[in-house]
C-alpha positions as semicolon CSV with decimal commas, in nm:
position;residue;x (nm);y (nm);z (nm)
1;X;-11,698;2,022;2,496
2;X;-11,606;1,683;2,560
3;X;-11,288;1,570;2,795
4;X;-11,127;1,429;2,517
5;X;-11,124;1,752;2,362
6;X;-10,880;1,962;2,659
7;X;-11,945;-1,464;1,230
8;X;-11,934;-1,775;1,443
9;X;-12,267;-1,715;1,676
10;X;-12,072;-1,862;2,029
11;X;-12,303;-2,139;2,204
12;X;-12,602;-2,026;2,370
13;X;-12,745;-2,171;2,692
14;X;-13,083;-1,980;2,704
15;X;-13,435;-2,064;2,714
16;X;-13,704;-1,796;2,641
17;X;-13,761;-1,484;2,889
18;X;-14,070;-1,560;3,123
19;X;-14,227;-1,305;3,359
20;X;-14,015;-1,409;3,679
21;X;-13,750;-1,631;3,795
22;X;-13,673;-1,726;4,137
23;X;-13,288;-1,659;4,102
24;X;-13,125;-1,381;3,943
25;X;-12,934;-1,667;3,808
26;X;-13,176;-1,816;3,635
27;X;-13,234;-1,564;3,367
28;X;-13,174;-1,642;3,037
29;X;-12,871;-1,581;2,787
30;X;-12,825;-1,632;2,485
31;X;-12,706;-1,506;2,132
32;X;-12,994;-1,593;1,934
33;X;-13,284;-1,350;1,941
34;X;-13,546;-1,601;1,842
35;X;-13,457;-1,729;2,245
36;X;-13,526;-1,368;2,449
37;X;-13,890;-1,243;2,297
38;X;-14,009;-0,916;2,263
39;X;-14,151;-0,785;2,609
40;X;-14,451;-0,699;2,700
41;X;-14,339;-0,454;3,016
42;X;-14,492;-0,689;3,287
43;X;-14,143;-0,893;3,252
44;X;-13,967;-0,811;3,624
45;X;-13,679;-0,699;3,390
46;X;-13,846;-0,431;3,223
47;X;-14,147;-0,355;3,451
48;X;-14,010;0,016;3,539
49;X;-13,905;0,057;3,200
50;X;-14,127;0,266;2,938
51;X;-14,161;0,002;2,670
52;X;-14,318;0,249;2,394
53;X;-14,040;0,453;2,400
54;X;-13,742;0,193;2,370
55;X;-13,977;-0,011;2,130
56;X;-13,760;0,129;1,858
57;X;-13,449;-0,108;1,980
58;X;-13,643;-0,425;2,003
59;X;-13,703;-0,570;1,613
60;X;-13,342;-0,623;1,389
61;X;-13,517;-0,511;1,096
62;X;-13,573;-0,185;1,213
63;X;-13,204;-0,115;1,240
64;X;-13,056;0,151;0,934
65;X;-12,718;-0,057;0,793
66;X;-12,407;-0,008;0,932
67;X;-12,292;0,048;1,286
68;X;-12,283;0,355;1,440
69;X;-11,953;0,523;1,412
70;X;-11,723;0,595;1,764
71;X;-11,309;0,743;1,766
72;X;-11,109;0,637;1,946
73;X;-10,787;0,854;2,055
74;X;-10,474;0,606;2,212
75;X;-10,137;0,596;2,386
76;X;-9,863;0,398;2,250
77;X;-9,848;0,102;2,329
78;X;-10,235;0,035;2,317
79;X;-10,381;-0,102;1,965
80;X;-10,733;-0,088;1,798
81;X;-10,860;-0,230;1,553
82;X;-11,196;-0,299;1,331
83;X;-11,305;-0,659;1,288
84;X;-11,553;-0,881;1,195
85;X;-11,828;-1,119;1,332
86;X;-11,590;-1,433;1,340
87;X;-11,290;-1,229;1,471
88;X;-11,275;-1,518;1,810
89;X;-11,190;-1,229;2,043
90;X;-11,626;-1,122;2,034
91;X;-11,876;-1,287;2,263
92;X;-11,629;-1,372;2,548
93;X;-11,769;-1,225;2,792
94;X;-12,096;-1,324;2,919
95;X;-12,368;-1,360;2,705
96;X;-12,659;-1,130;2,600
97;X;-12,934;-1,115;2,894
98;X;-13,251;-0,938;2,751
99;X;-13,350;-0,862;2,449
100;X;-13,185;-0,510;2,381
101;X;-12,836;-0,689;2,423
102;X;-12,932;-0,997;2,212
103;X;-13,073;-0,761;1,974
104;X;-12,759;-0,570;1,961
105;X;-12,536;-0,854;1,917
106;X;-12,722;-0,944;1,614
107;X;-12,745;-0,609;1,416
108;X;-12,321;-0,495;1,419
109;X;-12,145;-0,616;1,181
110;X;-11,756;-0,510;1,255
111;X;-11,671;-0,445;1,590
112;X;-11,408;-0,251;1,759
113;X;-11,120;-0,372;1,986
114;X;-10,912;-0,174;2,217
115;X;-10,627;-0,391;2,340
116;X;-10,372;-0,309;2,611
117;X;-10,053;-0,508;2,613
118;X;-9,906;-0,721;2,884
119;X;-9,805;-0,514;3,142
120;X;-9,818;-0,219;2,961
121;X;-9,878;0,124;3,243
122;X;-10,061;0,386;3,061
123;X;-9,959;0,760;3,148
124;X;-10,303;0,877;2,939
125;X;-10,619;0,743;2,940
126;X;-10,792;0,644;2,600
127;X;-11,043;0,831;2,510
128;X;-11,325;0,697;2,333
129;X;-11,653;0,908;2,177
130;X;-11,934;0,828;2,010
131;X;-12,160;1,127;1,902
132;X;-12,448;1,207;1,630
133;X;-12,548;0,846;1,601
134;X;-12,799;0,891;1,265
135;X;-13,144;0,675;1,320
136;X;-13,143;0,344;1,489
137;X;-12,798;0,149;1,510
138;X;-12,578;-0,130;1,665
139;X;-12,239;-0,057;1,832
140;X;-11,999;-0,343;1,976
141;X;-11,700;-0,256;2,198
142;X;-11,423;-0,488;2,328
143;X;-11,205;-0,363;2,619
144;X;-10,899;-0,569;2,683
145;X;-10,677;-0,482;2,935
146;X;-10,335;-0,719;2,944
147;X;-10,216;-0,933;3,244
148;X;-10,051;-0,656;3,504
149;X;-10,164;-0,398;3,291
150;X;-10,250;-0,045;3,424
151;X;-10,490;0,150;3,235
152;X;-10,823;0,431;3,208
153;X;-11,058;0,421;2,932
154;X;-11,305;0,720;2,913
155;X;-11,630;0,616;2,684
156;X;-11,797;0,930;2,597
157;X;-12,144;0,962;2,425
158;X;-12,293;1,273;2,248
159;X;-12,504;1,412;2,059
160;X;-12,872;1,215;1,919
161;X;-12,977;0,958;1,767
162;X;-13,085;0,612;1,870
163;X;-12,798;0,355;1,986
164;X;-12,843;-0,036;2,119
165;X;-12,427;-0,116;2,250
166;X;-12,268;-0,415;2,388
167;X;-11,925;-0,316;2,507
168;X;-11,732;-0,595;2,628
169;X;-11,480;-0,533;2,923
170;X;-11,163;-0,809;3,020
171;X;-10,930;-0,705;3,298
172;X;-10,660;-1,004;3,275
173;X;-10,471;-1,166;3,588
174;X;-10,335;-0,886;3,764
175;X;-10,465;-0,607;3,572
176;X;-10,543;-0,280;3,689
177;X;-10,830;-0,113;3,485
178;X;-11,087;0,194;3,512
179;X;-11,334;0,186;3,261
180;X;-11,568;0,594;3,307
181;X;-11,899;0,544;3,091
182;X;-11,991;0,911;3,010
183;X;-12,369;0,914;2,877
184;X;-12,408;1,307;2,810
185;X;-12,651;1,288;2,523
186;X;-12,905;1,539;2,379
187;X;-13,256;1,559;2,489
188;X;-13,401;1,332;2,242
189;X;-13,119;1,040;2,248
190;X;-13,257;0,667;2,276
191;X;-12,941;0,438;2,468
192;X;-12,931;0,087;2,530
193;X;-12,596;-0,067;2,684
194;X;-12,520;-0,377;2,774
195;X;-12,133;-0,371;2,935
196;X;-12,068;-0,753;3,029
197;X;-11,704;-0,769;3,235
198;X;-11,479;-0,997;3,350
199;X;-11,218;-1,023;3,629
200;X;-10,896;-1,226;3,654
201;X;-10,711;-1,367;3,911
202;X;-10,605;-1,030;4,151
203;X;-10,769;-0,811;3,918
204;X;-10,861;-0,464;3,987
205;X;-11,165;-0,320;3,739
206;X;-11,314;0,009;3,829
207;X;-11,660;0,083;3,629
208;X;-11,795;0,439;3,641
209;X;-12,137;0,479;3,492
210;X;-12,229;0,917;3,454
211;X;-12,572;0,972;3,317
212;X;-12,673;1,320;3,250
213;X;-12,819;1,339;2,918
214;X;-13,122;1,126;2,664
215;X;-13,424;1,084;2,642
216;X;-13,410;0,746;2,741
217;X;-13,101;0,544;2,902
218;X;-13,086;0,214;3,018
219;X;-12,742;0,064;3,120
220;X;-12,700;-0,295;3,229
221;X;-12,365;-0,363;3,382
222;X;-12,301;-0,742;3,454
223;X;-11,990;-0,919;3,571
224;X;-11,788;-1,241;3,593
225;X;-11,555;-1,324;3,831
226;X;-11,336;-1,603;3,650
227;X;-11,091;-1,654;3,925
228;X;-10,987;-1,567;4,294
229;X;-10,930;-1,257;4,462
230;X;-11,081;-0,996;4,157
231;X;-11,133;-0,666;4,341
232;X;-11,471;-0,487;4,195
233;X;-11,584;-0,141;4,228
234;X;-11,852;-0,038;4,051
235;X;-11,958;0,358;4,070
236;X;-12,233;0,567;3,956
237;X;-12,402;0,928;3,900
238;X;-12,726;1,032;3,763
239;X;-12,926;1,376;3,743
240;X;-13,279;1,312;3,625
241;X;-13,442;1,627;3,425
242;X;-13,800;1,697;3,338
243;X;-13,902;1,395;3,105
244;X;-13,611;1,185;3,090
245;X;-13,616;0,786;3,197
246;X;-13,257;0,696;3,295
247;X;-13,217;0,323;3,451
248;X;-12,918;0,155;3,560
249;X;-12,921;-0,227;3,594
250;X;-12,621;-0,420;3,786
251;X;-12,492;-0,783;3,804
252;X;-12,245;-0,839;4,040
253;X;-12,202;-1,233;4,033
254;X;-11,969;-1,395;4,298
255;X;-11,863;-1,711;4,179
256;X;-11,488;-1,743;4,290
257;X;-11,362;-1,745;4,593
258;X;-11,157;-1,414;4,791
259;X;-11,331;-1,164;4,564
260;X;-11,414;-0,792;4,662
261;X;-11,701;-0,583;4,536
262;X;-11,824;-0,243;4,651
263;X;-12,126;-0,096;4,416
264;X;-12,230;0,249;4,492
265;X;-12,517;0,471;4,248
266;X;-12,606;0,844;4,336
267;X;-12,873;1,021;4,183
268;X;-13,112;1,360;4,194
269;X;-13,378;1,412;4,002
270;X;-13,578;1,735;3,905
271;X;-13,878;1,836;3,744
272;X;-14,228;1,649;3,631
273;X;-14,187;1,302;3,507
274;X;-13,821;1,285;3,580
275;X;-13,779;0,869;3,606
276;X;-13,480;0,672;3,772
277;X;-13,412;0,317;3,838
278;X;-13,182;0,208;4,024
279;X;-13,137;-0,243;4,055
280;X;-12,883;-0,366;4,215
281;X;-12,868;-0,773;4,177
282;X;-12,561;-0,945;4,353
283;X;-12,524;-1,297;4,397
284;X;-12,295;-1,492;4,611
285;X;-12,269;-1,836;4,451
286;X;-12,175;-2,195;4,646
287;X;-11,794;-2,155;4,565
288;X;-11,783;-1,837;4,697
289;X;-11,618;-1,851;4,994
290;X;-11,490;-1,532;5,177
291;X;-11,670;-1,318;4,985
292;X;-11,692;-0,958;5,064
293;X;-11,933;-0,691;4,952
294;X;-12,175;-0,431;4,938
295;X;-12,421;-0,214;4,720
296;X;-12,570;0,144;4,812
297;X;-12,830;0,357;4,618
298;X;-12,890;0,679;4,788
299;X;-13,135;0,907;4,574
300;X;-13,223;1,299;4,641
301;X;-13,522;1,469;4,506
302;X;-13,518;1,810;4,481
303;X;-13,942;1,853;4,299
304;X;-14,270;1,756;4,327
305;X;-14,358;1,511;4,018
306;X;-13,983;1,358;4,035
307;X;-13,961;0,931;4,070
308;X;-13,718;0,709;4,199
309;X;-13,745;0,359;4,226
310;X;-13,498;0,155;4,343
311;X;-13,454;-0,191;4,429
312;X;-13,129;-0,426;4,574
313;X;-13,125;-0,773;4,538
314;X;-12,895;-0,966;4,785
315;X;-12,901;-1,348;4,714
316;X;-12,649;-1,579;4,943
317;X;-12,565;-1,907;4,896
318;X;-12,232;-1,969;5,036
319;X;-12,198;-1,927;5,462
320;X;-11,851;-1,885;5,470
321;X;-11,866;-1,528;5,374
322;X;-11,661;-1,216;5,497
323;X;-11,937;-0,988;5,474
324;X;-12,258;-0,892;5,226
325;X;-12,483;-0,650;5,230
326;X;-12,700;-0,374;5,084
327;X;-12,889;-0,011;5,140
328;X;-13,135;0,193;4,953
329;X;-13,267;0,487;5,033
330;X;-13,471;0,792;4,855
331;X;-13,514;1,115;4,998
332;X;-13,690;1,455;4,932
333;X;-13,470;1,792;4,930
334;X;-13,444;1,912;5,311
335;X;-13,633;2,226;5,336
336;X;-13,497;2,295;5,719
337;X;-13,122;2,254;5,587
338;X;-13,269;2,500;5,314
339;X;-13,371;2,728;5,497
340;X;-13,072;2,727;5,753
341;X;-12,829;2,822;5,448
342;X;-13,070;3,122;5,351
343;X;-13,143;3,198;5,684
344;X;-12,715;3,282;5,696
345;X;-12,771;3,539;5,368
346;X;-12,721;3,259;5,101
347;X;-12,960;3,269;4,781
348;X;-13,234;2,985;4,747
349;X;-13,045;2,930;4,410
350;X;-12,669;2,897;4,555
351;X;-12,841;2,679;4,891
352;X;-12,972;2,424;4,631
353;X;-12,619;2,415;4,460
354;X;-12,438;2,387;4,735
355;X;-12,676;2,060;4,872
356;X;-12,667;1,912;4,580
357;X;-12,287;1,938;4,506
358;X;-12,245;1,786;4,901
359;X;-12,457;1,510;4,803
360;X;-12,219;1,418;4,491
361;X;-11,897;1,525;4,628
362;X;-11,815;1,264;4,833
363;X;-11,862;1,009;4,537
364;X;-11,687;1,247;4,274
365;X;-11,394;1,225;4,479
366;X;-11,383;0,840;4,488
367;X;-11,351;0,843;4,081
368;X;-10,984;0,958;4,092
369;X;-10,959;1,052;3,738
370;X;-10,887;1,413;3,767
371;X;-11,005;1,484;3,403
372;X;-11,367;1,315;3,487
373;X;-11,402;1,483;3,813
374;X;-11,352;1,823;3,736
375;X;-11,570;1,801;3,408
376;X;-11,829;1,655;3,640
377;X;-11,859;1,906;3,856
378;X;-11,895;2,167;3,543
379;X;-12,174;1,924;3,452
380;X;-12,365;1,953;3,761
381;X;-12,347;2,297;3,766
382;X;-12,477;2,362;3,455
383;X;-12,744;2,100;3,512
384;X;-12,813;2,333;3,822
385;X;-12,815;2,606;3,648
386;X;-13,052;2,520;3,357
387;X;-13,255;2,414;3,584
388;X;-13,291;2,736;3,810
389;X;-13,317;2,915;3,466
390;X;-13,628;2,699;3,372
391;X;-13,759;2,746;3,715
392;X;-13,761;3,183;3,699
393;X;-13,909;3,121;3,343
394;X;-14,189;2,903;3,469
395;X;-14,181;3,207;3,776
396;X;-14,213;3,457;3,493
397;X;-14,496;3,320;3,354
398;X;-14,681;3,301;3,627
């Protein structure tokens, strides 16, 4: 059930997509595919990714028509609407960075826009779902949240199918915005998302990113600071199953002055050929001056044949900084701290829960959407519990 239930082509300055680049500023954008090639996999942005299987998202022509279908459920006074390709509100923010995104920007063909009014306070969140994408289709999303507007937008995915999404995210001057990015998809679900945001001046934008569910996920969340004193915080959750490749990309890019940014991503992973990546890219640019911020990947593995790989990226260019910083770190379950709880009468089943609901508690609580924290708790305990089911089968077997 989900919690909702209870063209003008803008200017590109891109160059093709090489192997490396010294600067994670010096990647390329643009909106033309002909400028970001197919790769090859030995491309540092897609070296952990399994090109075979996202192959699918790569060529426009292997797209079915249309765009795949999302609802969207709304307070008063918040309005949405369906446009097209030359509606001047699309391709504001940022441009596309690899070729998924560029990809995706070329295959939609009306796009949806959620607009919050000026200094409209929302009592609800909106809700937004997409579910039972059929074969391979392009999505595009605009977020606008309103000058000393207060709002939550929960984007919920479902079901299969194969999806490449740009969703474009604008917290005005003064805004105060949470944007929850719910990827609960069935086993066999192909996600690409590219969700490009932008701060104004005293802007607050929270971005939750919850991956539970696909075959394959990749989510690349990138950011623009347009003015000073933007206040970022940028939080994530992933449990890895047998199989499934979920990888989480940030871009935190400090180019004003006064700005705040605190990035922290929380996975576990079970079972053979479970796959996470984790990269955390922040740059502090020349004009930066009193920046403050931080990024934190913690990872738990809980069985043999499990990967994690994650890697921050901390690039400084400005010395008149409040503070910058970074931390990685995977780990295997504790056996000791296992074996205390059972040694005190406590199942080997309810021990595991219990460790891994400590190790996502603390960052559950910083969501503060109650409907998103308590249906992520039901999550991980029925990811917990499937697996402990697949575990006495594999026991049974035996």
């Amino acid at each position: 059930m989900s919690i909702a239930e209870s063209m003008a082509t803008p200017h590109s300055h891109g160059a093709a997509e090489t192997s490396s680049h010294s600067s994670r500023a010096d990647r390329p954008t643009s909106f033309d595919p002909e400028d970001i090639p197919v790769p090859r996999g030995r491309e540092e942005d897609w070296r952990f990714t399994p090109i075979r299987r996202i192959r699918p998202l790569f060529d426009p022509a292997d797209y079915d028509e249309g765009d795949a279908p999302l609802r969207v459920e709304a307070p008063e006074p918040v309005t949405v609407e369906v446009v097209g390709r030359d509606d001047e509100r699309l391709g504001t923010v940022l441009e596309p960075g690899d070729r998924t995104a560029v990809v995706a920007w070329d295959r939609f063909r009306t796009a949806t826009v959620v607009t919050v009014p000026d200094q409209a306070v929302l009592e609800r969140p909106v809700f937004i779902t997409v579910d039972d994408v059929q074969g391979v289709r392009a999505q595009h999303l605009v977020i606008d949240a309103g000058p000393l507007s207060e709002a939550t937008v929960i984007l919920s995915h479902r079901g299969g199918g194969s999806l490449n999404q740009t969703v474009e995210i604008s917290a005005g001057d003064g805004a105060q915005l949470t944007v929850v990015s719910l990827q609960e998809w069935d086993d066999d679900a192909l996600h690409a998302s590219n969700q490009r945001m932008s701060l104004g001046r005293d802007s607050v934008l929270r971005h939750i990113v919850v991956s539970l569910g696909g075959d394959l996920v990749r989510l690349s969340a990138d950011t623009d600071f347009r003015a000073p004193g933007g206040q970022l915080t940028m939080l994530g959750l992933y449990f890895v199953d047998a199989g499934q490749h979920l990888e989480h990309r940030v871009f935190v890019d400090h180019s004003q002055p006064d700005c705040y940014s605190r990035v922290t991503y929380k996975g576990a992973l079970e079972g053979k050929d479970a796959h996470s990546v984790w990269i955390g890219d922040c740059l502090i640019g020349q004009d930066a001056d009193n920046t403050d911020t931080y990024e934190l990947n913690r990872n738990l593995v809980l069985s043999e044949g499990a990967k994690a790989d994650s890697v921050p990226n901390l690039e400084i260019e400005n010395g008149e900084i409040k503070g910058a910083g970074h931390a990685s770190a995977t780990g295997r379950f504790d056996d000791e701290q296992l074996f205390y709880l059972m040694s005190r009468g406590i199942s080997q089943a309810d021990a595991r829960r219990l460790v891994v609901r400590g190790f996502f508690a603390e960052l559950i609580d910083q969501i503060g959407v109650p409907e998103v924290e308590s249906h992520l708790m039901e999550a991980i305990e029925a990811e917990l519990a499937a697996q402990a089911e697949r575990d006495r089968q594999t026991t049974a077997v035996r």
